[in-house]
C-alpha positions as CSV (number, residue, x, y, z in Angstrom):
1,X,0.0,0.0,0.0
2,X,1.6,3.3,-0.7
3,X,1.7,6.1,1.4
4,X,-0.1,9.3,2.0
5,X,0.9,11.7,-0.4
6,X,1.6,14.0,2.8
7,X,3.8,11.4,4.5
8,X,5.8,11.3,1.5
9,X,5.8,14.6,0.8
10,X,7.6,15.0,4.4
11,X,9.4,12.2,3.5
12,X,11.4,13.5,0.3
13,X,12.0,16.9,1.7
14,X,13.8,15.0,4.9
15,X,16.2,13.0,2.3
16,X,16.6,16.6,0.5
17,X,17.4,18.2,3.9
18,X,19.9,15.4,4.6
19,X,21.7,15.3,1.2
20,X,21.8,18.9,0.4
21,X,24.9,20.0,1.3
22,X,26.5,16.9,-0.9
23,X,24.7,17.8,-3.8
24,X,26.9,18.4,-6.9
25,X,26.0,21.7,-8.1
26,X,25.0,20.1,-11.5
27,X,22.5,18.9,-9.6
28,X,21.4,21.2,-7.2
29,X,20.5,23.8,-10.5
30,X,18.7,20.5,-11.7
31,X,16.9,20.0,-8.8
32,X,16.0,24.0,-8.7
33,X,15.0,23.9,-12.1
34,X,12.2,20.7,-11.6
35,X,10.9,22.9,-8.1
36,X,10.4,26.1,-9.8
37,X,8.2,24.0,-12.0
38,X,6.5,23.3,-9.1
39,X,5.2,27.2,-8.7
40,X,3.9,27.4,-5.3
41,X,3.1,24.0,-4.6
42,X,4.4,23.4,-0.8
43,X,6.6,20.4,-1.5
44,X,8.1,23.3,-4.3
45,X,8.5,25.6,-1.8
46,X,9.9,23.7,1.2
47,X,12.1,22.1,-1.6
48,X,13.6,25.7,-2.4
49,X,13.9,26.5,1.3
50,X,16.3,23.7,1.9
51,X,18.1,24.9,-1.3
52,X,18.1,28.0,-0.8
53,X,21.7,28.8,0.3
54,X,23.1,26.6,-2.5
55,X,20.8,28.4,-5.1
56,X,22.0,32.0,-3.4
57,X,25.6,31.0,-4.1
58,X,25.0,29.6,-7.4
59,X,23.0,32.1,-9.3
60,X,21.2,29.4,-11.8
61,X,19.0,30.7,-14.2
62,X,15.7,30.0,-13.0
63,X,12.1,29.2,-14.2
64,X,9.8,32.2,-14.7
65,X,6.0,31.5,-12.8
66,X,4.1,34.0,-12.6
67,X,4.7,34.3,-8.7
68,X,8.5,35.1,-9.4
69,X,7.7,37.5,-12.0
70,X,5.2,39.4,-9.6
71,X,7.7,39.6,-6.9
72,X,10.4,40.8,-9.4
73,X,10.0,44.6,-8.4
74,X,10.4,43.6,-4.4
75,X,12.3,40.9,-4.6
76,X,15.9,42.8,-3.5
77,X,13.6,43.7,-0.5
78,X,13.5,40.3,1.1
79,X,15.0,38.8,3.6
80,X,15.8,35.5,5.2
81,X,13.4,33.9,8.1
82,X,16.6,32.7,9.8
83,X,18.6,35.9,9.0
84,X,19.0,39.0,12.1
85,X,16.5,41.9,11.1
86,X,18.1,44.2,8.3
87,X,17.0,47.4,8.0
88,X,17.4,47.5,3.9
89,X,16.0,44.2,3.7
90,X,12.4,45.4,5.1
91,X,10.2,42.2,3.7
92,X,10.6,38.6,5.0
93,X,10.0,36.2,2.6
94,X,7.8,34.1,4.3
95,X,5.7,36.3,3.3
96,X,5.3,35.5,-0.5
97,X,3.4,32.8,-0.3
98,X,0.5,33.7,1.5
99,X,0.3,37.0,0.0
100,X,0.7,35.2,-3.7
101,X,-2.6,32.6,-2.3
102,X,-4.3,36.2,-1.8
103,X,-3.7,38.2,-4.8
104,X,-3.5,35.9,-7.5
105,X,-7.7,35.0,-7.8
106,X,-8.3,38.6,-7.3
107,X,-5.9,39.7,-10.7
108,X,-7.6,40.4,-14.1
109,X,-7.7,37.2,-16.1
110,X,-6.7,38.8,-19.2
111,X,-3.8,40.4,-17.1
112,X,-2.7,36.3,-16.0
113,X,-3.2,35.1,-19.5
114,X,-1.1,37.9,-21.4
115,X,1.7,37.2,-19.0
116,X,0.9,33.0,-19.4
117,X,2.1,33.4,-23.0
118,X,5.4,35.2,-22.7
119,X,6.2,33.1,-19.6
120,X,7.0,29.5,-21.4
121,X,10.0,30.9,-23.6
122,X,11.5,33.9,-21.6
123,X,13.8,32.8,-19.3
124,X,14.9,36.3,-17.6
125,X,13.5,39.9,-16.9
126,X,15.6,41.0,-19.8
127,X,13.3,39.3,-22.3
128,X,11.5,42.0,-24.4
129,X,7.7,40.3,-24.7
130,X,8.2,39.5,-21.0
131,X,9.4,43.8,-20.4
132,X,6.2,44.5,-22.5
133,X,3.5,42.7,-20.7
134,X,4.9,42.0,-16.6
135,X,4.3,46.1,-15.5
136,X,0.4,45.3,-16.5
137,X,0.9,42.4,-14.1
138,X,2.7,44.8,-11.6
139,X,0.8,47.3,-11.6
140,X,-2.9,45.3,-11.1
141,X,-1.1,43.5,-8.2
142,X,-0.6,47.0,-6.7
143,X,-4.3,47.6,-7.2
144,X,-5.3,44.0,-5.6
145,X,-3.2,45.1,-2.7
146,X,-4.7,48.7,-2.3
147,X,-8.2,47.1,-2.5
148,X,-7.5,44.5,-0.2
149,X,-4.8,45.2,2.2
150,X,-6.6,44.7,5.4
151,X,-7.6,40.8,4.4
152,X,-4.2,40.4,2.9
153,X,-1.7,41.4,5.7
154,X,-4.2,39.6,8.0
155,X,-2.4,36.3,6.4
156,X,1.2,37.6,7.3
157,X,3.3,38.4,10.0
158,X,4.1,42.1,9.7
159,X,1.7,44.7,7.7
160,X,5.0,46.8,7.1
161,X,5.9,43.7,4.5
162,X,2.9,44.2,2.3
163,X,3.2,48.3,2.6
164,X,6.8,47.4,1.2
165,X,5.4,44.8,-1.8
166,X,2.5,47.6,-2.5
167,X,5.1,50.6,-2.9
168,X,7.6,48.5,-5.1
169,X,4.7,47.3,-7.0
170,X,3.4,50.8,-8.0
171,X,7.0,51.8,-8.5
172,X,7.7,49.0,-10.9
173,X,8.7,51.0,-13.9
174,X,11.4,53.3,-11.8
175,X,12.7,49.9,-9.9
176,X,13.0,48.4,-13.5
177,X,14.8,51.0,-14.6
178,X,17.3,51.1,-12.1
179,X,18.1,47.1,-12.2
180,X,18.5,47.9,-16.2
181,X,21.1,50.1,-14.8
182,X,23.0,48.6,-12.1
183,X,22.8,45.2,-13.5
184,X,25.8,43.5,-11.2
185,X,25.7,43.6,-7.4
186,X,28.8,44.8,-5.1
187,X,29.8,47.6,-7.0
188,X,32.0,50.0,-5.1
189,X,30.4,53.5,-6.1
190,X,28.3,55.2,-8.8
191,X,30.4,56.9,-11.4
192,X,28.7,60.9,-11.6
193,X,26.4,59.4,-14.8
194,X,25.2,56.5,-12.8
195,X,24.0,58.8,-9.9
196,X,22.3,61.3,-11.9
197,X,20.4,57.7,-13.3
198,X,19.6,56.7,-9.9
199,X,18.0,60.5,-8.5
200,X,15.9,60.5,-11.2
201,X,14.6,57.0,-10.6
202,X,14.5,57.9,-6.8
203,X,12.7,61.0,-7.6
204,X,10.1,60.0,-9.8
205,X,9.3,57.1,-7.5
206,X,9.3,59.6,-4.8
207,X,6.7,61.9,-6.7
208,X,4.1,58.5,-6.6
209,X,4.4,58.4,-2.2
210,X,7.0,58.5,0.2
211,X,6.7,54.6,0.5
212,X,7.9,54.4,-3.4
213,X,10.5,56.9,-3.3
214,X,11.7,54.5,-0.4
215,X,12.0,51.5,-1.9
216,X,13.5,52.5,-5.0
217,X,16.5,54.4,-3.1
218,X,16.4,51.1,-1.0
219,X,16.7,48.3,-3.8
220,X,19.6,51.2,-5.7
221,X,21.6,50.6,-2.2
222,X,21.2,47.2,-2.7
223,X,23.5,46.8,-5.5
224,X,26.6,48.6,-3.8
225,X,29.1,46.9,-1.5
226,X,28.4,50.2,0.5
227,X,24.8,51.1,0.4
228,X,25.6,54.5,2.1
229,X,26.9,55.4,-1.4
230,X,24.0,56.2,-2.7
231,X,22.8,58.3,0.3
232,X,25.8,60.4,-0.9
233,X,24.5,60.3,-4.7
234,X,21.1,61.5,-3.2
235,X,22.8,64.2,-1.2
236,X,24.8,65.7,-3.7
237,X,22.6,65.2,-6.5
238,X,20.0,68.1,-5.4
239,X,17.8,65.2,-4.3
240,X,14.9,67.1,-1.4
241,X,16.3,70.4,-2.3
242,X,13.8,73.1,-2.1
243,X,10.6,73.8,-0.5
244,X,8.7,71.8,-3.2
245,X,10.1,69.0,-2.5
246,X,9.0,68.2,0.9
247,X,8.3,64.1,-0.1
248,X,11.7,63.7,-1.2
249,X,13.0,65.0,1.9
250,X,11.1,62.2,4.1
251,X,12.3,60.2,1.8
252,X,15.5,61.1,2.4
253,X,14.8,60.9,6.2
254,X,13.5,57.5,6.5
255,X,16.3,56.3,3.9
256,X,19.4,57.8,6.0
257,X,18.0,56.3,9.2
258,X,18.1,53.2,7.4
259,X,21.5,53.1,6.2
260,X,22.0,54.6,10.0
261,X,20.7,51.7,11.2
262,X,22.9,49.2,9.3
263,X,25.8,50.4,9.7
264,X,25.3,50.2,13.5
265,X,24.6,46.8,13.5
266,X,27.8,46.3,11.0
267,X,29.7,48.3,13.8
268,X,28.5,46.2,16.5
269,X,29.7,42.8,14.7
270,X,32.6,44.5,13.7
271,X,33.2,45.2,17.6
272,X,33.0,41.4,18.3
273,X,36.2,40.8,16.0
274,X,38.1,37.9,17.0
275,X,41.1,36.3,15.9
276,X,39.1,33.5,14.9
277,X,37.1,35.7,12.5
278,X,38.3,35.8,9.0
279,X,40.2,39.1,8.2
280,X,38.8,39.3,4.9
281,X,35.1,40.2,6.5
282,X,36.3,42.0,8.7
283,X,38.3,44.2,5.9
284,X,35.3,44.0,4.2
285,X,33.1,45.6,7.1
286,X,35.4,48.5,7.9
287,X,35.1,49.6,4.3
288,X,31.4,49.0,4.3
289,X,31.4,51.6,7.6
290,X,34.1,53.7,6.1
291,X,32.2,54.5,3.1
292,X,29.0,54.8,5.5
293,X,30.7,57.5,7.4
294,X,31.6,59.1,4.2
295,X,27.7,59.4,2.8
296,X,26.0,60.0,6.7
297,X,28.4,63.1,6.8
298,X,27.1,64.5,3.7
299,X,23.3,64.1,4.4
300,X,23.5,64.7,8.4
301,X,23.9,68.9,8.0
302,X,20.2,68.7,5.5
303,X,18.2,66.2,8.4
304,X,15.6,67.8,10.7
305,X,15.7,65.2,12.6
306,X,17.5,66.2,16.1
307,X,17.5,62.2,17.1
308,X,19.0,60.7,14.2
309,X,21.2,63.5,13.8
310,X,23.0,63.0,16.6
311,X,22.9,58.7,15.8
312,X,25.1,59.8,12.7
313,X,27.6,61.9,15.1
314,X,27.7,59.1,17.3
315,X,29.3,56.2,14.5
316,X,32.1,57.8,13.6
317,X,33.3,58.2,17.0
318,X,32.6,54.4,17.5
319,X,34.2,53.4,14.4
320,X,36.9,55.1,15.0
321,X,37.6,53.3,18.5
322,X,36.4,50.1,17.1
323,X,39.2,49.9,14.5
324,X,41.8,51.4,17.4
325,X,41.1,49.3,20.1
326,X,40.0,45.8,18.2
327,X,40.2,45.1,14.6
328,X,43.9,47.2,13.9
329,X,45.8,45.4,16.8
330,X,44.2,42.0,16.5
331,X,44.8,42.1,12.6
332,X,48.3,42.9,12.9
333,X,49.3,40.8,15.6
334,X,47.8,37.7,14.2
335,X,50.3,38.5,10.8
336,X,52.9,38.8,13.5
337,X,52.3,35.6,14.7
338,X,51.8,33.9,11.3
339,X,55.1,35.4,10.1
340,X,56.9,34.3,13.0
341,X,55.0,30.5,12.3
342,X,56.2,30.5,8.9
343,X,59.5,31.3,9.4
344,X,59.8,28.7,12.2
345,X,58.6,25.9,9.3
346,X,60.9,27.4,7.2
347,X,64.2,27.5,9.8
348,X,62.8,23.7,10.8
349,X,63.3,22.9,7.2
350,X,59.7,22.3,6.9
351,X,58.3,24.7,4.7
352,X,54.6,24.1,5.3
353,X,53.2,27.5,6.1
354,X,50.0,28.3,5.3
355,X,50.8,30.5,2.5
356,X,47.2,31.7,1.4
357,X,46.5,32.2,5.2
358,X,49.2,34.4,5.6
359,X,48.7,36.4,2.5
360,X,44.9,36.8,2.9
361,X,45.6,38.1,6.2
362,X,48.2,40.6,4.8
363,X,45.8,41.9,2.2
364,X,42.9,42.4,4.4
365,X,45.5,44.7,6.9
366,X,46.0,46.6,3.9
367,X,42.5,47.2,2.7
368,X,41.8,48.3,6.4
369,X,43.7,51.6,5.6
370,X,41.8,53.3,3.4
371,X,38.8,52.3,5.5
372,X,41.0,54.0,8.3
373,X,41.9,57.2,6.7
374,X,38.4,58.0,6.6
375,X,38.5,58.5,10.4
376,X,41.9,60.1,10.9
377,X,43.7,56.2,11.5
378,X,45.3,55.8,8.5
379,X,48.7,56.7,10.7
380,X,47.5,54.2,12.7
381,X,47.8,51.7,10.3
382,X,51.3,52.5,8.6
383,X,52.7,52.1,11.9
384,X,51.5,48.7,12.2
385,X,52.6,47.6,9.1
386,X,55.8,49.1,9.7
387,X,56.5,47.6,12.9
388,X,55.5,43.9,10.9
389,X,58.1,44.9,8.0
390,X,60.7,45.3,10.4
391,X,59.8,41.6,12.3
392,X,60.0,40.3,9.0
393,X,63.7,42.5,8.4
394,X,65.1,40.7,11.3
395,X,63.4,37.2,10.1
396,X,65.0,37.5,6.8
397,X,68.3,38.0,8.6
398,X,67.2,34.2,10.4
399,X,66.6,32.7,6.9
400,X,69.4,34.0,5.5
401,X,71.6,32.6,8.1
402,X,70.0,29.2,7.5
403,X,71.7,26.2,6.0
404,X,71.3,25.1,2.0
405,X,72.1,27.8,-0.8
406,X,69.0,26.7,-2.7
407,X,66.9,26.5,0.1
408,X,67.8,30.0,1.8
409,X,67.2,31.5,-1.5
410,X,63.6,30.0,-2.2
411,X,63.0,31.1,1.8
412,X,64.0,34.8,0.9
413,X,61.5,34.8,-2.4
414,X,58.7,33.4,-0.5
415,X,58.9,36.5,2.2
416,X,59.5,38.9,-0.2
417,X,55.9,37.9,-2.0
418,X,55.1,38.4,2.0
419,X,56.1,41.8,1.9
420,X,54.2,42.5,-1.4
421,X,51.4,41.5,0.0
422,X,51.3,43.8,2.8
423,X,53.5,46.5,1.7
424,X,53.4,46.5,-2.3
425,X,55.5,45.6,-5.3
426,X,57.9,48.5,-4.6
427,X,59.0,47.7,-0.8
428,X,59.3,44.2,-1.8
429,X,62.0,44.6,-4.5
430,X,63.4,46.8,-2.1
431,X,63.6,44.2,0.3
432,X,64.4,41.7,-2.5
433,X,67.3,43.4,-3.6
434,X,69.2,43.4,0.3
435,X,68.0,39.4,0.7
436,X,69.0,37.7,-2.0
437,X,72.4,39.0,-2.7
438,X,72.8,37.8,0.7
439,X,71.3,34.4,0.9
């Protein structure tokens, strides 16, 4: 006798759960491509949830339902279930589901079936039949919402979700047109062209409702390592300048205390830096709060707000003695200790040092500096380094010293590419060029 479809529903997701971090990533895209299929089926779903951080890392083209084509204009918005609350990331996406079940009976047929017969060849946004009919979709969905908004975020956790989804949804056409323009995540800053592109998106979304003018400044963060960049685009691009323009200027408001927010919580895991912590993230954090304090200084003089005014004074302050007190000293002594390790391999004839280690370590001591300089450390930071040059001068003297001609030699080369590392090409051949005459 078979089973219960239910039972074996609950069944196969458990073997899914079990397996999926041995998946081949082959597999894993297949796998994603037969739930998508699925639409919003719950074994689909759940299936997706388990893959979820596979499918995050891998980026497989996916198949278009009409529920990921209606969240398209949110879908930057959303965050994890098991992720810490992020203040860019204002829509939980547990909520898609049950909001999807709501809208989708109460959209136009003719709306459904338009979108039905681009839907079965276009396998991205990009596709021009699919660019011609989804706003229709889009912008009924925001209607659907309006109408029904009480009976809808009855069926989620948080209201403030669907006043997110609504806003994006009626903004489709600006949010479109920014994604057209910053097509690749992690970039480090808008060129002057790209920021003029995104306050005129920001401002015509702004000109529909504070809400829109929100979102679409929020999902333009979203594609910068720093999202305090474009608060800085904003603020020097005339954006809420002028009495006329008193919606742009909440929308200003509510999108610095935003980026306010997030970098406080980047500040206060960047204040739990350990050695154990990888010193690439933490590299990467004090230039995500470097570049922070650079766009919060140019907005803070053109708040009202008295509160949140004084929240931007307060972070550079912090930052400042987070990097001089924590990240600075334990960065550079962990080198220290790593360039004493290697050289003790070396002198036992070993030669087993972690090389990448080191070097990665190295790197991320020099990308702290210019994340440094922005609060007056950058001084701070050159002594450090110095100080580790001049342990590695007398360790070179060691390996130098050391027995075997070829050996001393291949020991000398490998701390010079040390020193490059953490000082540059020209203190390495600098450093080359006393070494190796002697070794």
């Amino acid at each position: 006798m078979s089973r219960p479809p239910e039972t074996s529903r609950t069944a196969v997701l458990a073997d899914l759960s079990r397996r999926a971090g041995r998946l081949s990533d082959t597999t894993v895209i297949e796998i994603t491509g037969l739930l998508d299929r699925g639409g919003v089926d719950p074994a689909a779903v759940g299936g997706r949830e388990i893959l979820r951080a596979r499918i995050r890392v891998l980026k497989p083209a996916r198949f278009l339902t009409h529920c990921r084509l209606f969240c398209v204009p949110f879908e930057m918005l959303l965050s994890e279930a098991s992720a810490s609350a992020d203040p860019l990331r204002p829509v939980d996406r547990s909520a898609i589901l049950p909001m999807w079940e709501a809208v989708e009976p109460a959209l136009p047929p003719a709306v459904l079936e338009a979108t039905a017969a681009t839907l079965a060849d276009a396998r991205s946004i990009r596709d021009e039949g699919l660019r011609a009919v989804a706003p229709d979709l889009w912008a009924a969905g925001a209607q659907v919402v309006d109408e029904a908004f009480d009976r809808i975020a009855a069926r989620i956790d948080d209201p403030g979700w669907l006043v997110a989804i609504r806003a994006a949804l009626a903004a489709h056409r600006e949010i479109l047109a920014l994604r057209m323009v910053l097509a690749y995540g992690g970039r480090p800053a808008p060129d002057d062209a790209l920021a003029g592109e995104i306050v005129r998106a920001v401002r015509a979304a702004a000109a529909q409702g504070p809400d829109e003018g929100y979102v679409a400044a929020v999902t333009a963060a979203l594609h910068f390592a720093a999202p305090a960049v474009v608060l800085e685009a904003l603020a020097n691009g005339g954006f809420a300048d002028g009495a006329a323009r008193a919606g742009e200027r909440v929308v200003l408001e509510r999108f610095a205390a935003a980026v306010c927010a997030d970098t406080e919580r980047e500040l206060a895991l960047l204040a739990r830096f350990d050695p154990a912590t990888a010193a690439a993230d933490a590299a990467e954090a004090v230039e995500s709060v470097a570049a922070a304090v650079h766009g919060l200084r140019a907005v803070s003089p053109r708040l009202r707000d008295a509160g949140l005014r004084k929240r931007l004074a307060a972070i550079e302050p912090r930052f400042r003695a987070t990097l001089a007190d924590a990240v600075l000293p334990v960065t550079a002594d962990r080198v220290l200790r790593r360039i004493d390790d290697a050289v003790g391999q070396m002198l036992d004839g070993s030669d087993m040092a972690d090389a990448v280690a080191i070097e990665a370590d190295m790197i991320a001591l020099r990308r702290m500096r210019a994340g440094a300089e922005a609060v007056a450390l950058g001084a701070e930071v050159d002594g450090r380094i110095a100080a580790l040059l001049a342990q590695m001068e007398r360790r070179a003297a060691q390996v130098v010293d050391g027995e075997g001609a070829g050996a001393r030699r291949r020991r000398v080369l490998v701390l010079v590419r040390y020193v490059e590392q953490l000082a540059g090409p020209a203190t390495a051949v600098r450093c080359m060029q006393r070494w190796l005459p002697a070794a």
